[in-house]
N, CA and C atoms as an extended XYZ file, in Angstrom:
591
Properties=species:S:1:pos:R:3:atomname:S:1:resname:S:1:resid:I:1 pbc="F F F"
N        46.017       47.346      134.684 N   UNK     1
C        46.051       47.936      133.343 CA  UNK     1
C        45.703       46.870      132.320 C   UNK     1
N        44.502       47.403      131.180 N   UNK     2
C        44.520       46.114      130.618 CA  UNK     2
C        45.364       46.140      129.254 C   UNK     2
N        45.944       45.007      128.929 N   UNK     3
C        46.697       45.577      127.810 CA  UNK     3
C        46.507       44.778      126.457 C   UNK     3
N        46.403       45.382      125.273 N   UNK     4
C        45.956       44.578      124.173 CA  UNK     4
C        47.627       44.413      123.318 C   UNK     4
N        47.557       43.208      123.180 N   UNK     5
C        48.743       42.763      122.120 CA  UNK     5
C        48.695       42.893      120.694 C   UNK     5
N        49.411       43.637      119.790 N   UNK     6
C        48.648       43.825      118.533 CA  UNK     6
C        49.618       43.174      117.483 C   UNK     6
N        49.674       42.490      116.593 N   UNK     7
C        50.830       41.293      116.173 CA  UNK     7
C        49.867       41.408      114.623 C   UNK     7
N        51.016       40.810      113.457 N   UNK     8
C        50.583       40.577      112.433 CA  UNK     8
C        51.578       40.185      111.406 C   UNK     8
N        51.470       39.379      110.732 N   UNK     9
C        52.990       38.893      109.533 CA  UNK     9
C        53.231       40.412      108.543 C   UNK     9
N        54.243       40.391      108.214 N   UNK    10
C        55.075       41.817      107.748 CA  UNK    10
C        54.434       42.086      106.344 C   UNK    10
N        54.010       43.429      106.611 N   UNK    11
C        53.106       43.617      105.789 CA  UNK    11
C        51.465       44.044      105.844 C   UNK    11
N        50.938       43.571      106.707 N   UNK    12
C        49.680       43.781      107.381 CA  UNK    12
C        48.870       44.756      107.725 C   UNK    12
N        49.559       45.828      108.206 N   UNK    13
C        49.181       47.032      108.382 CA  UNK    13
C        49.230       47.302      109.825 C   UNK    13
N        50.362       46.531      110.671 N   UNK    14
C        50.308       46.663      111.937 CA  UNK    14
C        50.741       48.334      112.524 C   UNK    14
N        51.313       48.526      111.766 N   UNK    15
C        51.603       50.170      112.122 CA  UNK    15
C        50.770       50.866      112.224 C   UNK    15
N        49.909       50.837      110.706 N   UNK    16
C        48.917       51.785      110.375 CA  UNK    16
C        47.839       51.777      111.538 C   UNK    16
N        47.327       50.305      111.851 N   UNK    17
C        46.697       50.186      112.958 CA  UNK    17
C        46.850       50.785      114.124 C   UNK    17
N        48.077       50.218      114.909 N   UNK    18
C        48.291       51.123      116.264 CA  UNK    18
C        48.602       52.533      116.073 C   UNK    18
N        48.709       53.423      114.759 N   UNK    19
C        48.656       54.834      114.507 CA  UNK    19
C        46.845       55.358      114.797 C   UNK    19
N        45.957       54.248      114.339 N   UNK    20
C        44.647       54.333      114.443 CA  UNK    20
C        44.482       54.659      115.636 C   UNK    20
N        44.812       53.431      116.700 N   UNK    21
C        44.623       53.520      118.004 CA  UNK    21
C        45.198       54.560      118.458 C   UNK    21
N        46.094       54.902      118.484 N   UNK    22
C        46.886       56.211      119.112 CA  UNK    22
C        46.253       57.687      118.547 C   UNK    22
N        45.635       57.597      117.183 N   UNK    23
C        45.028       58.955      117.109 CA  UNK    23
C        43.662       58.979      117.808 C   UNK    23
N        43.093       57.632      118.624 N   UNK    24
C        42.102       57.608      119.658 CA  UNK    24
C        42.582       57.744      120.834 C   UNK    24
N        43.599       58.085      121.180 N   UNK    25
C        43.945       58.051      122.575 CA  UNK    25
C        44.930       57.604      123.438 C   UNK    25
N        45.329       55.804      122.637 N   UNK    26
C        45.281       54.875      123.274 CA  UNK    26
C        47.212       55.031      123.487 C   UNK    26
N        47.799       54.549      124.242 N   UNK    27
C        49.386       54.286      124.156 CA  UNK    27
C        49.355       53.389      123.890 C   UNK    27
N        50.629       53.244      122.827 N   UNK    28
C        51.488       52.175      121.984 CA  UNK    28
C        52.861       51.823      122.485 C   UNK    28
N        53.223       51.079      123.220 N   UNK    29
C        54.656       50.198      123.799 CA  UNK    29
C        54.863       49.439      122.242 C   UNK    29
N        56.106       49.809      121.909 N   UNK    30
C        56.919       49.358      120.463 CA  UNK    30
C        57.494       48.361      120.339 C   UNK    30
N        57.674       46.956      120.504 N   UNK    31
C        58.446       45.973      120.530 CA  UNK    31
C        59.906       45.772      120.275 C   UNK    31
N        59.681       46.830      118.777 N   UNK    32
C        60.777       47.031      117.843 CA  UNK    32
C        61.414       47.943      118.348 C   UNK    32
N        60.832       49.527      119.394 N   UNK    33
C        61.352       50.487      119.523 CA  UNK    33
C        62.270       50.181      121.022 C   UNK    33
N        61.466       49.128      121.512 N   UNK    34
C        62.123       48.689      122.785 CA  UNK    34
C        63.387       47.988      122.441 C   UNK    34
N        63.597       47.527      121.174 N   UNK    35
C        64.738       46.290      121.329 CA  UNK    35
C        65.966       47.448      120.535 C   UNK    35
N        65.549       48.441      120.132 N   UNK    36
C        66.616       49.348      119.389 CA  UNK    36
C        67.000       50.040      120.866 C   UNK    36
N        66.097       50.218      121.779 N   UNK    37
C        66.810       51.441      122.842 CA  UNK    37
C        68.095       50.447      124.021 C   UNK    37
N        67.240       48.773      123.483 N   UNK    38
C        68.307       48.332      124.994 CA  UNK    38
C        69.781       48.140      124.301 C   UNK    38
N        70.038       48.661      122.836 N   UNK    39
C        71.249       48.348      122.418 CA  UNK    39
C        71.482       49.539      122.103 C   UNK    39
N        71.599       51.164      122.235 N   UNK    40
C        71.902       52.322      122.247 CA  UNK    40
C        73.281       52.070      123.001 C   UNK    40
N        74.017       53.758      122.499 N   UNK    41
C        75.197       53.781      123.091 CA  UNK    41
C        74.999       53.967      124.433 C   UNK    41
N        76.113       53.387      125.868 N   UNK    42
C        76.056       53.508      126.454 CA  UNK    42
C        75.155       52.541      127.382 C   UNK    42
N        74.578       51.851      127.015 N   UNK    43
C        73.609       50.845      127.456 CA  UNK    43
C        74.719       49.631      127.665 C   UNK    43
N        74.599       48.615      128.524 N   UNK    44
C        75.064       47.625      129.116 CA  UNK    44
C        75.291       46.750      127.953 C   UNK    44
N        74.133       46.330      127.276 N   UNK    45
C        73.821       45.422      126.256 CA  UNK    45
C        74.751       45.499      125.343 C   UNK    45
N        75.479       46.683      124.778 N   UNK    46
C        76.117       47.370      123.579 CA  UNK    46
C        77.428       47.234      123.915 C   UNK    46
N        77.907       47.056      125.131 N   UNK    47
C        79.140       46.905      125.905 CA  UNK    47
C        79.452       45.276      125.665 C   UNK    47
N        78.737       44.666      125.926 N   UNK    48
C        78.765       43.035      126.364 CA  UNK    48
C        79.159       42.549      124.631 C   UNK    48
N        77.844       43.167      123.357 N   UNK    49
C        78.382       43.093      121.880 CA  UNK    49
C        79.015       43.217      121.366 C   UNK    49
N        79.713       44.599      121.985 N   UNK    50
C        81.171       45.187      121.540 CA  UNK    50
C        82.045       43.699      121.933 C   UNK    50
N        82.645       43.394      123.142 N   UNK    51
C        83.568       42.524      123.927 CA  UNK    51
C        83.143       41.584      123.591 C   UNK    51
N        82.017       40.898      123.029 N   UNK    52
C        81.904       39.455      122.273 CA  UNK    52
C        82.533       39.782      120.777 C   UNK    52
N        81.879       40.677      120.596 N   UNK    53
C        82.358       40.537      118.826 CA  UNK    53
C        83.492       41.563      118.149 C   UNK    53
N        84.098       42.330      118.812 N   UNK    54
C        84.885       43.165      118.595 CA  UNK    54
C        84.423       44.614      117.792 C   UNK    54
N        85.436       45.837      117.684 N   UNK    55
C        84.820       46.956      117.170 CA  UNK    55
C        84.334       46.860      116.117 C   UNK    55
N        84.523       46.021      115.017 N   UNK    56
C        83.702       46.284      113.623 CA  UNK    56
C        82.681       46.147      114.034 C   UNK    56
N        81.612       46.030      115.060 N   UNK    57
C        80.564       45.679      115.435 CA  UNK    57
C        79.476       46.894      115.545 C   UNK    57
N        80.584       47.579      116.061 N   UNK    58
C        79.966       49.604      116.420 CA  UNK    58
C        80.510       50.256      114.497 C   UNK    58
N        79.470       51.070      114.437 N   UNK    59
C        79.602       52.114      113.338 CA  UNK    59
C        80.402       53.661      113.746 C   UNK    59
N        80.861       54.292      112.942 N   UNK    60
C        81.764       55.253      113.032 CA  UNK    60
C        81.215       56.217      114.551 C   UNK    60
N        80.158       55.999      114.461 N   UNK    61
C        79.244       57.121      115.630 CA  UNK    61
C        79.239       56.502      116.590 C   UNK    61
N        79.446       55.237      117.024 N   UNK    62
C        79.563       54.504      118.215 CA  UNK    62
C        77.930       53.922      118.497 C   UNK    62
N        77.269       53.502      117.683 N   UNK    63
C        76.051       52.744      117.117 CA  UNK    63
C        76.246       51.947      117.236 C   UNK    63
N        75.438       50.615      117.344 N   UNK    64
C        75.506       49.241      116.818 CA  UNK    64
C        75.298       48.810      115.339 C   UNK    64
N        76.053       48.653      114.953 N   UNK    65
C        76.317       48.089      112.958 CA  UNK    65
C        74.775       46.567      112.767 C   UNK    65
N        73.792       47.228      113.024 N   UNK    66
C        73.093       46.182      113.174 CA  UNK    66
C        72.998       45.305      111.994 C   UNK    66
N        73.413       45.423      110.982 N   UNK    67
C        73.782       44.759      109.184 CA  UNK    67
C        74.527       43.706      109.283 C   UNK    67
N        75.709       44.248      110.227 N   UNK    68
C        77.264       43.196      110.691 CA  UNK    68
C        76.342       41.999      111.718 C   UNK    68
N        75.900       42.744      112.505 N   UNK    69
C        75.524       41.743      113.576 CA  UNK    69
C        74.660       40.748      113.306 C   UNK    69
N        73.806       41.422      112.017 N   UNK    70
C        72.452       40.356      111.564 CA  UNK    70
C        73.627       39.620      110.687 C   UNK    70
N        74.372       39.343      110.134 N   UNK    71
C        74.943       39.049      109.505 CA  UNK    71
C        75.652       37.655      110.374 C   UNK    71
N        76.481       38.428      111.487 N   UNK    72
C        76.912       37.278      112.127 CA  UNK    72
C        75.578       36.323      113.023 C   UNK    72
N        75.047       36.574      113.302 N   UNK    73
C        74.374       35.603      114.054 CA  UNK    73
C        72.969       35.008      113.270 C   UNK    73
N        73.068       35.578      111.668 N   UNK    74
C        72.105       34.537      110.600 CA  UNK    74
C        72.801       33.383      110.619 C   UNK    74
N        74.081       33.679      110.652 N   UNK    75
C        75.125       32.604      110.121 CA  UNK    75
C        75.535       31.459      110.725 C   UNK    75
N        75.321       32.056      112.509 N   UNK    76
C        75.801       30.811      113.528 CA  UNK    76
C        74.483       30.837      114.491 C   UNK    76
N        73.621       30.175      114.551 N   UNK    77
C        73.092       29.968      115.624 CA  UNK    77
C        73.081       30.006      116.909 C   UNK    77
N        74.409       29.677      117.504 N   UNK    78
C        75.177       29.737      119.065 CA  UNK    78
C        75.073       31.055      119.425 C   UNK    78
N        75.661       31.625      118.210 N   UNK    79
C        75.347       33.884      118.422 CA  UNK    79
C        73.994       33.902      118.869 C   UNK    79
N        73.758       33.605      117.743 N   UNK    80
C        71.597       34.136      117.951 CA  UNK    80
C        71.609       33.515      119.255 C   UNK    80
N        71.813       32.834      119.918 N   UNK    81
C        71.101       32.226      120.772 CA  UNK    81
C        71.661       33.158      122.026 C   UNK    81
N        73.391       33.794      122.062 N   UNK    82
C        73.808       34.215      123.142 CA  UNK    82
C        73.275       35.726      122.917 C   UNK    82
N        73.271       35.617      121.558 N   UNK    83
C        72.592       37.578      121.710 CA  UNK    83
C        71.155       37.578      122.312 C   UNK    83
N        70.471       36.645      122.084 N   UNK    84
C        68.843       36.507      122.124 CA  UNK    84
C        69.175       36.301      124.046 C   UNK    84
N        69.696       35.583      124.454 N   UNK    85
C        69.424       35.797      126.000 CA  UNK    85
C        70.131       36.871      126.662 C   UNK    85
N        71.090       37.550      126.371 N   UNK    86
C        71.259       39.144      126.401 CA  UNK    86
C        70.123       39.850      126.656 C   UNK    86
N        69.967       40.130      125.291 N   UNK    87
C        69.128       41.317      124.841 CA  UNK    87
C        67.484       40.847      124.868 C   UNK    87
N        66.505       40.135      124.999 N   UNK    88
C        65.265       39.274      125.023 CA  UNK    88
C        64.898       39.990      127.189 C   UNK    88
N        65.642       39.693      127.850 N   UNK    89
C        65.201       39.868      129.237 CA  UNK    89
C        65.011       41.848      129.852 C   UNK    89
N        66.451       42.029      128.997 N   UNK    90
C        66.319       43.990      128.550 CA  UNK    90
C        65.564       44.571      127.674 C   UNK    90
N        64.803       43.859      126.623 N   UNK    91
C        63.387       44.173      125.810 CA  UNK    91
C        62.516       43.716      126.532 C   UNK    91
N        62.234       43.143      127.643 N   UNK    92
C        61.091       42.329      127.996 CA  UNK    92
C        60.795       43.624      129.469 C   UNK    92
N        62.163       44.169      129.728 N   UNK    93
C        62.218       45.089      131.080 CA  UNK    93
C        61.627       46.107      130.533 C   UNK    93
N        61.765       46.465      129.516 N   UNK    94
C        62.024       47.825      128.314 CA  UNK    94
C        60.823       48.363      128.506 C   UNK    94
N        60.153       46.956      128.001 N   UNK    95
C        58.191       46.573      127.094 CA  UNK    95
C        58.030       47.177      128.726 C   UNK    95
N        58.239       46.334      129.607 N   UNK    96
C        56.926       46.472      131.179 CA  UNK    96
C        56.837       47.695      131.504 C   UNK    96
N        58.088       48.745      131.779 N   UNK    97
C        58.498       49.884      132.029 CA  UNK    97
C        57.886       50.513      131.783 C   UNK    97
N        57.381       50.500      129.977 N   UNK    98
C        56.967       51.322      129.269 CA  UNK    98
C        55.402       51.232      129.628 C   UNK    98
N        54.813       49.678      129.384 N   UNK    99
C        53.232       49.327      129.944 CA  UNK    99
C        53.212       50.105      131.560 C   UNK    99
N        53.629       49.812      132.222 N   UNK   100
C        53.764       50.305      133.428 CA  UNK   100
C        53.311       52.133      133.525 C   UNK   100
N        53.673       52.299      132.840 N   UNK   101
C        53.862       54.014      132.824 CA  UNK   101
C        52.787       54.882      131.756 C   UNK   101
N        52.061       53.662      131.241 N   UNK   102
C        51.230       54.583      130.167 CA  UNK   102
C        50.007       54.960      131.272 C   UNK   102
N        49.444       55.815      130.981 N   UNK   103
C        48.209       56.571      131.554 CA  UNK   103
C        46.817       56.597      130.704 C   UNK   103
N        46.896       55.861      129.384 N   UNK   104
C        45.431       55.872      128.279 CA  UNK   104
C        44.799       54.856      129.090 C   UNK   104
N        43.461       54.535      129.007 N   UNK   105
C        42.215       53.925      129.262 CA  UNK   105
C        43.001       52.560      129.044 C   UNK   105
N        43.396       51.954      128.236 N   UNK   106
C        44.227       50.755      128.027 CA  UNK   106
C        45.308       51.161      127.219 C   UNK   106
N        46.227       50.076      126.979 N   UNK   107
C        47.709       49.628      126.864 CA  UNK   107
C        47.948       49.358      125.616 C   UNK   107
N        48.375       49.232      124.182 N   UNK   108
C        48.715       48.863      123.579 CA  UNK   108
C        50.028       48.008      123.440 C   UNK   108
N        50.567       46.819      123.572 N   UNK   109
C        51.862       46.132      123.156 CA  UNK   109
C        52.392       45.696      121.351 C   UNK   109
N        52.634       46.742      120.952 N   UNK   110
C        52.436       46.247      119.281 CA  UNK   110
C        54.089       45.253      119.201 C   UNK   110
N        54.157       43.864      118.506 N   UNK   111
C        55.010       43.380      118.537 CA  UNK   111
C        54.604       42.093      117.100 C   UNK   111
N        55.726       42.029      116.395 N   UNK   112
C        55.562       41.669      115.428 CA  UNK   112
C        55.518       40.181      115.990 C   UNK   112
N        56.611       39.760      117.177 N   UNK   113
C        56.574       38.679      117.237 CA  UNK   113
C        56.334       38.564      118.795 C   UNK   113
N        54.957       38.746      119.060 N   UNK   114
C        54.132       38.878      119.976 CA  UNK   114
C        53.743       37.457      120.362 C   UNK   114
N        53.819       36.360      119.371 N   UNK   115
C        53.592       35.073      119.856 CA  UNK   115
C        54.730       34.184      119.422 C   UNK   115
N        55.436       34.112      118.882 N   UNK   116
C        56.822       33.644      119.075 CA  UNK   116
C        58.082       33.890      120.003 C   UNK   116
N        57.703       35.453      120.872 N   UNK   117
C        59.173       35.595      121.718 CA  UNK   117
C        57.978       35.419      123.236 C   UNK   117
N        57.088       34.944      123.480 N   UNK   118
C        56.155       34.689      124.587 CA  UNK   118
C        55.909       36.295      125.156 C   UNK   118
N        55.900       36.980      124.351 N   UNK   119
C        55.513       38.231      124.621 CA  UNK   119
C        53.933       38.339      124.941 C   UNK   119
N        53.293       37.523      124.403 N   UNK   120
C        51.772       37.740      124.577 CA  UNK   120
C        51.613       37.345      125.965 C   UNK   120
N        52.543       36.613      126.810 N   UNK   121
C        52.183       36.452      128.016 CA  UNK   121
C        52.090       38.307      129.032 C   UNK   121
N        52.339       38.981      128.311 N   UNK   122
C        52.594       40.691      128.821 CA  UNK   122
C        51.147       40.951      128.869 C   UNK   122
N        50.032       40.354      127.577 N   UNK   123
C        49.049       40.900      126.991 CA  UNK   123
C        47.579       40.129      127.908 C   UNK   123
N        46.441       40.912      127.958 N   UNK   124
C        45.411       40.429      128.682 CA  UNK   124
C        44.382       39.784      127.248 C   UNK   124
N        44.591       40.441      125.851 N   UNK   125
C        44.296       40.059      124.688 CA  UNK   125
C        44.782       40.257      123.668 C   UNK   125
N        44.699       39.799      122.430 N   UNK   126
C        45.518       39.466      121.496 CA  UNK   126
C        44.521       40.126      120.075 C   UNK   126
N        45.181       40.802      119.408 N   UNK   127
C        43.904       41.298      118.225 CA  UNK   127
C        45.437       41.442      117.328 C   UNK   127
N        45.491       40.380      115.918 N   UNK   128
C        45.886       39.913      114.797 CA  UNK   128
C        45.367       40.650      113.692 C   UNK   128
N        46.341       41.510      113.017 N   UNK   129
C        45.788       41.742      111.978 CA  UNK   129
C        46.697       40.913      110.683 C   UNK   129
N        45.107       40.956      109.792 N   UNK   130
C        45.512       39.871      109.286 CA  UNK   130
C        45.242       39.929      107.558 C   UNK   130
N        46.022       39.582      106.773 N   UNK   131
C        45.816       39.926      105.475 CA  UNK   131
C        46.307       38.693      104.517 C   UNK   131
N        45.699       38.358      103.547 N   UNK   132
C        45.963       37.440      102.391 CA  UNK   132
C        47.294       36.914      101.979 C   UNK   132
N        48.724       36.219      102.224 N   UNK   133
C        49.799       36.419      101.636 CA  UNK   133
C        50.079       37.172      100.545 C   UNK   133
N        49.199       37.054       99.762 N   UNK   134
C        49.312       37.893       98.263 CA  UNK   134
C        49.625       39.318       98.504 C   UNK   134
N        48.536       39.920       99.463 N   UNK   135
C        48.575       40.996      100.090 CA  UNK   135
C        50.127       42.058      100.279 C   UNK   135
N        50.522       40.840      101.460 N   UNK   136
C        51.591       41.093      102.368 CA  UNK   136
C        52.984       41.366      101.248 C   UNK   136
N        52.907       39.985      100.430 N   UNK   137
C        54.038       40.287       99.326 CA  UNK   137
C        54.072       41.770       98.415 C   UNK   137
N        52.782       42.259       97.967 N   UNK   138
C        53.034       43.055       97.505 CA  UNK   138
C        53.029       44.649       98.079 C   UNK   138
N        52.507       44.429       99.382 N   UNK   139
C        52.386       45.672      100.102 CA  UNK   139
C        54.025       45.623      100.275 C   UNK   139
N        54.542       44.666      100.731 N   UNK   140
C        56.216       44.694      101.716 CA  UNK   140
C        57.598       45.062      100.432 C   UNK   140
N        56.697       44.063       99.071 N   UNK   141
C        57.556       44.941       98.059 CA  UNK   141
C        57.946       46.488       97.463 C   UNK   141
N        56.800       46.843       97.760 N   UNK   142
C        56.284       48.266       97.236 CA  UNK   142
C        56.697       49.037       98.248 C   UNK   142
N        56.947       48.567       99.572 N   UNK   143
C        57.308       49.789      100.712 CA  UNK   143
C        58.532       49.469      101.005 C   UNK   143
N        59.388       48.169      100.805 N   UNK   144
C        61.163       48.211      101.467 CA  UNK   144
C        61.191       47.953       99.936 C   UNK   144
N        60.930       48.086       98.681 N   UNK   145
C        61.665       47.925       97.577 CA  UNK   145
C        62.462       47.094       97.544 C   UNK   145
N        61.454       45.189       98.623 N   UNK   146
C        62.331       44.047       98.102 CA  UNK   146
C        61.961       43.333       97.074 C   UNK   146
N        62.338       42.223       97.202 N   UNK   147
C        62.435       41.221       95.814 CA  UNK   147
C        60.749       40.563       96.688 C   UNK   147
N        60.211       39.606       95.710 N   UNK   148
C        59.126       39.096       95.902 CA  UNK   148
C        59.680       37.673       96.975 C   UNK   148
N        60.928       36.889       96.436 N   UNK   149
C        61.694       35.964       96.933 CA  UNK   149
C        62.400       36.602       98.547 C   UNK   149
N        62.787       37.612       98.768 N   UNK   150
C        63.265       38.086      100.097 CA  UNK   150
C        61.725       38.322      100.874 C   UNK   150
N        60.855       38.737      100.704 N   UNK   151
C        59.410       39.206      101.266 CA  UNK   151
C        59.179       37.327      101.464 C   UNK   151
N        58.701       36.187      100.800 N   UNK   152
C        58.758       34.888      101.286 CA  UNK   152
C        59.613       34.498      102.054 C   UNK   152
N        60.951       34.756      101.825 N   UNK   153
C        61.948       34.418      102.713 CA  UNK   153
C        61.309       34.875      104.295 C   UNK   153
N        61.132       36.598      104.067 N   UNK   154
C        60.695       36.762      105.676 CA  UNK   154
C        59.543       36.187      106.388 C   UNK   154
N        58.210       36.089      105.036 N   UNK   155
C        56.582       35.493      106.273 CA  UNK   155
C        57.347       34.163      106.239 C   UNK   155
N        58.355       33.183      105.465 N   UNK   156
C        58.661       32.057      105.931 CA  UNK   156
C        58.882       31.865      107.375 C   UNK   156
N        60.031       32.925      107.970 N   UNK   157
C        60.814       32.634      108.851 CA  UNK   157
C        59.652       33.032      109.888 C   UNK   157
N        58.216       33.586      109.850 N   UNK   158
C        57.853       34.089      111.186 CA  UNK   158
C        56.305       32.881      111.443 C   UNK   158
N        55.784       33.379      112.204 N   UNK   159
C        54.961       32.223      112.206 CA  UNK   159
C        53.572       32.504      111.453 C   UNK   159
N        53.587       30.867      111.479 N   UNK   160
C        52.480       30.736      110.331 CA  UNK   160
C        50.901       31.519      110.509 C   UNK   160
N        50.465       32.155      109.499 N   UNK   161
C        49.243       32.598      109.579 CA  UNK   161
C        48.368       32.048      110.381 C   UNK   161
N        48.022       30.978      109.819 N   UNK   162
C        47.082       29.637      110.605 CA  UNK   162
C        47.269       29.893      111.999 C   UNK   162
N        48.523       29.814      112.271 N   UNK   163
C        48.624       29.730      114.159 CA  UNK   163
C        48.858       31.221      114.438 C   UNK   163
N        49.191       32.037      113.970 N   UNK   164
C        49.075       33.404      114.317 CA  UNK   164
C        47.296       33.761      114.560 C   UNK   164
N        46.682       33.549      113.679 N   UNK   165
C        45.111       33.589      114.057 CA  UNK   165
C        44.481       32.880      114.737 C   UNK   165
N        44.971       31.678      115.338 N   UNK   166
C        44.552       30.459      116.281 CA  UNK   166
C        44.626       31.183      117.753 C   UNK   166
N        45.384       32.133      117.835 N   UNK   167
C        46.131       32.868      118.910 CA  UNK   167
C        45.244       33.689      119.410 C   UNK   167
N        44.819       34.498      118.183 N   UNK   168
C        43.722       35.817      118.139 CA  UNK   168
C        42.531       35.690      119.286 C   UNK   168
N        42.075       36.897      120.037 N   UNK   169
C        41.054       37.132      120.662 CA  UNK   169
C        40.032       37.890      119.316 C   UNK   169
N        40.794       38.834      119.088 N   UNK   170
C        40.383       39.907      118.045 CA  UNK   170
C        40.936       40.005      116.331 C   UNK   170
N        40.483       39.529      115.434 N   UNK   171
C        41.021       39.832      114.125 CA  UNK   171
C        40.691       41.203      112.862 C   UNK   171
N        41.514       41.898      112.500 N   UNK   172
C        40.722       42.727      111.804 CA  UNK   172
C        41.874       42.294      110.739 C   UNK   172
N        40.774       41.996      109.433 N   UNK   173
C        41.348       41.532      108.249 CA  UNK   173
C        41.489       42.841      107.075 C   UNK   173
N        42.847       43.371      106.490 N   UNK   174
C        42.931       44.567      106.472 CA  UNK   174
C        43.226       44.313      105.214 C   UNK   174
N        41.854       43.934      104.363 N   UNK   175
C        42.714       44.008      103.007 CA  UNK   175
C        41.834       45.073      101.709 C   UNK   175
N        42.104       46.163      102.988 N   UNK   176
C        40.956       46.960      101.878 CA  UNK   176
C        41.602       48.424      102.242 C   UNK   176
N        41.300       49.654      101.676 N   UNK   177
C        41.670       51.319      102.403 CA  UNK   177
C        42.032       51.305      103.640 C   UNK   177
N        42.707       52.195      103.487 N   UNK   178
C        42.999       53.330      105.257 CA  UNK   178
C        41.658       53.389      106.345 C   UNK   178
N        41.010       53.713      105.289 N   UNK   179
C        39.297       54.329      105.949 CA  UNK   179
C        39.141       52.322      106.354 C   UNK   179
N        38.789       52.162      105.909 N   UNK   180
C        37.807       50.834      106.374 CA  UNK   180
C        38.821       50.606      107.477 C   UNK   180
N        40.001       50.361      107.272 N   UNK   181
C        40.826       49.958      108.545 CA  UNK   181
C        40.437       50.792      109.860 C   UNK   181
N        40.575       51.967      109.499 N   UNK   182
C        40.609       52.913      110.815 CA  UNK   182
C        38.842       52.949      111.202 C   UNK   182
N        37.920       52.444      110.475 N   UNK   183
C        36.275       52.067      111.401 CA  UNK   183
C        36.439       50.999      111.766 C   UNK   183
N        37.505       50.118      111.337 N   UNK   184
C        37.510       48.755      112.026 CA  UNK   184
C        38.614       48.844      113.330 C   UNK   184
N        39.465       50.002      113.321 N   UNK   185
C        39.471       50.405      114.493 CA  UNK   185
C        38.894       50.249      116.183 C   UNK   185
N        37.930       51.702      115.260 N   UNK   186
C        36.990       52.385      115.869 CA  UNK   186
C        36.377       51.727      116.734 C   UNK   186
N        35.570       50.152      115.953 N   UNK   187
C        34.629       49.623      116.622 CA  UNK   187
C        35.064       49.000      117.930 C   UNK   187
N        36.704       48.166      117.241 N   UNK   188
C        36.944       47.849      118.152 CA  UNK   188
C        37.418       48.441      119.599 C   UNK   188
N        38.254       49.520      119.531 N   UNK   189
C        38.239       50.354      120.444 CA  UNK   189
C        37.136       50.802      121.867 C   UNK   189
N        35.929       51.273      120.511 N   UNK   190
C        34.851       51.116      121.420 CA  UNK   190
C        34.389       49.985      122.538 C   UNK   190
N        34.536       48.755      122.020 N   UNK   191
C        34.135       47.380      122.315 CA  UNK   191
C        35.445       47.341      123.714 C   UNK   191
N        36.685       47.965      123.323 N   UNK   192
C        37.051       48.099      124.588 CA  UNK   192
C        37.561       48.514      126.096 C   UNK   192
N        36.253       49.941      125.644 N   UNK   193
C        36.104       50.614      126.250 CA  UNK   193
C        35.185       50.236      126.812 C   UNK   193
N        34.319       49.930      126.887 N   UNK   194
C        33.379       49.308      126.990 CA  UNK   194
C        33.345       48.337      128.145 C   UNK   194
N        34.131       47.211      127.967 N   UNK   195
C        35.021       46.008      128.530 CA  UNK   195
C        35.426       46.561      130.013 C   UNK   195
N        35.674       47.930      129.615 N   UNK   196
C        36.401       48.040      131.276 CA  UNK   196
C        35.795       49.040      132.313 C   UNK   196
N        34.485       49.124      131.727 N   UNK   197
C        33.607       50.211      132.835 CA  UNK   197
C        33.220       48.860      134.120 C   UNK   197
């Protein structure tokens, strides 16, 4: 199966993109959607969080309080580090499961941090989308209604543009309409379809 990795700093249009791809055909494995299901109720992962950190941890519905939890382990590192080898090997099972089982012409892996959690090692190529900082700040303000200072705070913490595109097989630079994005799609799509006759 060949599978394309699709990654981009927050803001970018990584969604809009793999919505492109998917109204061509293609399956999309969620990075984000994988790491919300291995901490659902009833899941192993959610058990182990509970008994490290006690019930304020779960919300009235028996959820994970993910606010509390980002909270505790911004704060201590040792957390992040014991939650991250938890939960990192049950997103990584999550992702294959899911690649494993798609049936489109190729694979999509959309993951924000597709080259920081060695996720791109899942991927046969890498296509970055990629947009101006200026861009990103004001697209990410205008859609989570943050501060301009919290939107820096986040492209701070992820990796740098420069080496996010150093990474790239494929770049589509998305700093224009819906439409231009979705022919820049297109082409590429084609190109890898193409690839695998």
């Amino acid at each position: 199966m060949f599978v394309l990795g699709v990654t981009g700093g927050i803001g970018s249009g990584k969604t809009a993109a793999t919505n492109a791809f998917q109204n061509l055909g293609i399956e999309v494995i969620d990075a984000d959607v994988a790491a919300r299901i291995v901490v659902e109720p009833g899941r192993p992962a959610l058990n182990e969080i509970q008994k490290r950190f006690g019930k304020s941890i779960l919300l009235d519905n028996g959820e994970l309080n993910r606010a509390e939890l980002r909270k505790i382990v911004f704060k201590d590192p040792e957390e992040r580090k014991w939650l991250e080898s938890l939960t990192h090997p049950l997103i990584r099972d999550e992702i294959v499961n899911g690649l494993r089982a798609a049936k489109s012409p190729y694979v999509i892996l959309s993951s924000p941090l597709l080259i920081e959690s060695g996720q791109y090692h899942l991927v046969n190529r890498i296509l970055v989308i990629d947009v101006p900082e200026t861009i990103q700040i004001a697209r990410t303000c205008e859609r989570d209604s943050n501060s301009e200072e919290q939107v820096k705070s986040i492209i701070g913490a992820q990796i740098t543009r420069n080496d996010r595109l150093a990474k790239a097989d494929d770049i589509i630079v998305n700093d224009q309409d819906l439409f231009h994005l979705e022919n820049e799609v297109a082409k590429l799509h084609k190109t890898y379809l193409e690839r695998l006759k």
